[in-house]
Structures are given as C-alpha cells and as structure tokens.
C-alpha distance (Angstrom), angle and dihedral (degrees) to the residues before:
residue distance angle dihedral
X1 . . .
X2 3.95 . .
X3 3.37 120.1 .
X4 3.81 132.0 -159.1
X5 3.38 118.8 -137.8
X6 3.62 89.6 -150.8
X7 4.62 122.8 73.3
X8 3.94 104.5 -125.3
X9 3.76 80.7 -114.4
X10 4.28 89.7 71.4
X11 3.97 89.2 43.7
X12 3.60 100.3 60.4
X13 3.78 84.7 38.9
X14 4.06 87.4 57.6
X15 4.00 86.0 39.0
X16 4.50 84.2 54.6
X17 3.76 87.8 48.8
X18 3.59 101.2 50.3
X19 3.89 88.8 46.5
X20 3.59 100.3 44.3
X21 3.65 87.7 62.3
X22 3.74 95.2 44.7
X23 3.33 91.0 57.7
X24 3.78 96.4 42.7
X25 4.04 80.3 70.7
X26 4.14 81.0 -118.1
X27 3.61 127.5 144.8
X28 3.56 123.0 -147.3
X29 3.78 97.4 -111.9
X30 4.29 89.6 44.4
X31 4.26 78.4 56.4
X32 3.78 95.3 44.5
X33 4.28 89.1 46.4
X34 4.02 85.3 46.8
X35 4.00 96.4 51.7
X36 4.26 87.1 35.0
X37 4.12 86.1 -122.2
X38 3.38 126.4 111.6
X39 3.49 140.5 -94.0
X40 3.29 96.6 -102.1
X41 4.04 94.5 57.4
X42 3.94 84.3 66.5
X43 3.56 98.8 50.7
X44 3.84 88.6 51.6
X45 3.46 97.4 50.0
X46 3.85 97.4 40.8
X47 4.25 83.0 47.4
X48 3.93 93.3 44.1
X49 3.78 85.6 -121.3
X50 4.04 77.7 125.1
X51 3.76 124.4 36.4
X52 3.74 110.5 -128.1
X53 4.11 113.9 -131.4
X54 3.79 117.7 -151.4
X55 3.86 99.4 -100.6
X56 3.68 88.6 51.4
X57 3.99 84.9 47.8
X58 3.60 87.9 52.0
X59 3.70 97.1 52.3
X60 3.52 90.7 45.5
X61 4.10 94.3 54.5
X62 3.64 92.0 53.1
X63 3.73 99.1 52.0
X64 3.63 85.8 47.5
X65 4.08 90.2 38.6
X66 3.61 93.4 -137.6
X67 4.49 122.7 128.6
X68 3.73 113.5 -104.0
X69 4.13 80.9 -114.9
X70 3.85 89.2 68.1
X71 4.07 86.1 61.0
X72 3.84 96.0 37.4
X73 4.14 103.6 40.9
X74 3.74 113.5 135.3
X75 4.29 84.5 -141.5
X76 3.59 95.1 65.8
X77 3.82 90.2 -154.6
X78 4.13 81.9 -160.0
X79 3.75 124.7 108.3
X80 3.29 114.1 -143.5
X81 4.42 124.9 -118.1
C-alpha cells in the first residue's frame, strides 16, 4: 500500500499555491526576489518538501493578492495535473 505523507486536505492546498502564483503571472525566482529567499524555498514549499507556516502563508497571499480563504477552502476549486 503507498502512503502519502501528506492528508488530501495539504495537497490541494499545495495544488492552490502553485496556481495562485501562476496566475499572479509570477515566476518562481520573481517570488523568491519578493520574499528575499531563494528559489529554492519556493520550489519546496510549492512541492511540500517544506511545510508552509501561516506568516509565510500570509506573505505569500499578498504577493499573489489572493484571501488566506482562497488557500485554505475545504472545496478546493483546483483540478488536479
């Protein structure tokens, strides 16, 4: 049996992430410069490599000027890849 590491809940929050910046028009290197981190700090958040805390969340949702409810909705309103 495989089993995730990750609740379905965290995976469509990873799936909100990675399209809240896609359609912010952002790259992941134009996030990193925003937040001062590097690239690499994006990809692990947006792969769940890194768990995401709420302040970070919070910086996140206003670069990409969404509410924290867009990343937190129980209807994920995201189809998965």
């Amino acid at each position: 049996m495989n089993k995730s590491i990750y609740t379905e809940e965290y995976r469509l929050f990873l799936l909100r992430l990675r399209k809240a910046r896609s359609e912010s028009g952002l790259t992941q290197v134009q996030v990193a410069h925003l937040l001062k981190r590097h690239q690499s700090y994006i990809s692990k958040c947006e792969s769940g490599e890194r768990r995401i805390d709420i302040i970070e969340l919070m910086a996140f949702a206003r670069i990409y000027g969404k509410n924290l409810d867009y990343f937190i909705q129980k209807d994920s309103g995201v189809s998965s890849p």
